[in-house]
C-alpha positions as CSV (number, residue, x, y, z in Angstrom):
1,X,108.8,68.7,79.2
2,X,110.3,69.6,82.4
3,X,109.9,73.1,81.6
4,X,105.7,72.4,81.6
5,X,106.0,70.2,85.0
6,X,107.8,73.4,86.4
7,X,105.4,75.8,85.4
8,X,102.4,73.6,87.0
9,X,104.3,73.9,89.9
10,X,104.5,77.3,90.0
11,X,100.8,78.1,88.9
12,X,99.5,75.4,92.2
13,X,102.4,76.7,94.6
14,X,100.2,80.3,93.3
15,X,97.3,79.3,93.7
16,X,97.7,78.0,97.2
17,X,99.6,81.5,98.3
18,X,96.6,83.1,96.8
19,X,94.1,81.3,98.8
20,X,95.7,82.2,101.8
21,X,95.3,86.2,100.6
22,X,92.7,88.4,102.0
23,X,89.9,89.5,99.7
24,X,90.9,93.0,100.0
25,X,94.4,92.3,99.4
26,X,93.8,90.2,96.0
27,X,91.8,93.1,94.6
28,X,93.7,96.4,96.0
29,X,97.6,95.4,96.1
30,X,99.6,95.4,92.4
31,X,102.1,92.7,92.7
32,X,103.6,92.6,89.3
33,X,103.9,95.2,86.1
34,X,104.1,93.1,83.0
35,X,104.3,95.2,79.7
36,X,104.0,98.2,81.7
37,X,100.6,96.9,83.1
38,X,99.7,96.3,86.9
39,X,98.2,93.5,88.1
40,X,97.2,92.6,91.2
41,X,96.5,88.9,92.4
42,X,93.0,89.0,91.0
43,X,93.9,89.8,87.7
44,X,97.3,87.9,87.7
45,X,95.3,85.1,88.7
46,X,92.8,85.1,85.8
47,X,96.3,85.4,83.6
48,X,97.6,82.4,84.9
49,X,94.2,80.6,85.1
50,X,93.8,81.3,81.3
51,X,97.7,80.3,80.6
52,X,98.2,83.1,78.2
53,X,101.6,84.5,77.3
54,X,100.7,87.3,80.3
55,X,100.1,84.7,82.7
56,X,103.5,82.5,82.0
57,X,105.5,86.2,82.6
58,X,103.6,86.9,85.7
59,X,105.0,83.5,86.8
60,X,108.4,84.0,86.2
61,X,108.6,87.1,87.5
62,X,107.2,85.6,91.0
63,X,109.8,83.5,90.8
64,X,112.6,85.7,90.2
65,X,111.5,88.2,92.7
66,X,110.9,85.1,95.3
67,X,107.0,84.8,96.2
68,X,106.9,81.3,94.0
């Protein structure tokens, strides 16, 4: 249960980083490869959005590289 708390924490503590991103930004700049895959914010965002298994990687991988 923690472990769900913890990861709505780091999908609103995204959320409110993204907001703050330029429009050009969120669709030009890759922020994370998952699977071999870039994404940028856009596209990590409809990941996390949709809370698929892409999504929950994109989020620990912000964390471990410190954005979230």
């Amino acid at each position: 249960m923690k472990d769900s708390k913890s990861e709505e924490d780091k999908k609103l503590k995204f959320m409110k980083i993204f907001a703050n991103i330029p429009e050009k930004v969120r669709s030009e700049d890759i922020i994370v490869v998952v699977d071999d895959k870039p994404f940028t914010w856009n596209t990590a965002m409809i990941e996390i959005k949709n809370d698929t298994e892409t999504g929950k990687k994109i989020l620990k991988i912000l964390e471990k590289i410190g954005i979230l």
